[in-house]
N, C-alpha and C positions, 0 to 999 in steps of 0.2 A: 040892341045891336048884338049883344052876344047870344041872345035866344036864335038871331037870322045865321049864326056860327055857326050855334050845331046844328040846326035842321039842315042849311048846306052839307056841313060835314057828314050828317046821316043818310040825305042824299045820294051823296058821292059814294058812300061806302055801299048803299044797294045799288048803286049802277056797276062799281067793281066787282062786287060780289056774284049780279047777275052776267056780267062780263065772264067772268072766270066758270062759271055754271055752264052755258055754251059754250065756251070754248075748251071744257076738261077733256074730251076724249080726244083730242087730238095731238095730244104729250106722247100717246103712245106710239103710232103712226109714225111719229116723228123719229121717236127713240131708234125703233129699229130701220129705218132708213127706207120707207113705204112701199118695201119689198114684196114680192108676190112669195109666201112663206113654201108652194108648191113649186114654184121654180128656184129657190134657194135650196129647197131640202135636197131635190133633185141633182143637184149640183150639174149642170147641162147635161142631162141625160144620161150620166156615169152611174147613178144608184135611182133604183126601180120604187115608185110607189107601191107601200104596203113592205117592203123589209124591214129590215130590223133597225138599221141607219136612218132611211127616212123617219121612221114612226119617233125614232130618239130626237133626231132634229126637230120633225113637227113638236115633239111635248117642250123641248129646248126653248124653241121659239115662243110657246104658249106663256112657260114661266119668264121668260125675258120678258113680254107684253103685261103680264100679270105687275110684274115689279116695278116697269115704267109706269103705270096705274100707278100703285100706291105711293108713289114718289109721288106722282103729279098732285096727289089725292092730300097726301102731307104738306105737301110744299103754301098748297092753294087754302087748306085750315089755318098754318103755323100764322102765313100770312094776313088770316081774319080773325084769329086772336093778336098778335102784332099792333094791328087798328084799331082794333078794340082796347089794348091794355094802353095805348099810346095816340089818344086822340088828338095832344100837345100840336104832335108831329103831322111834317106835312110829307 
């Protein structure tokens, strides 16, 4: 009975795991509000692709996306050591 435990629970934890695998790039999209980054830097037309404003928003935006990554990136480890150090738990 308890050997059908864990192979359940080992189960479970690769179907999460592959769950969370698929579905990692999509934390970031989310983060910044799945904005089109050239019509936000643009600000409706007020500031010119290639100045000095947009190119600062473009890199802005890049490192905002960069950071929602390694969150996402953190969050989805912290949580498969979590299940791992705590098999107890359901």
């Amino acid at each position: 009975m308890r050997q059908t435990s864990a192979r359940l629970a080992l189960v479970l934890m690769a179907a999460l795991a592959l769950a969370g695998c698929a579905a990692r790039n999509q934390g970031a999209a989310v983060a910044l509000g799945n904005d089109d980054d050239d019509a936000v830097c643009q600000a409706g037309g007020k500031v010119a692709p290639g100045s000095a404003e947009y190119v600062a928003c473009r890199k802005d935006r890049d490192v905002q996306r960069q950071r929602a990554e390694a969150r996402a990136d953190r969050r989805q480890r912290d949580l498969g050591e979590y299940m791992l150090n705590h098999p107890d738990r359901r």
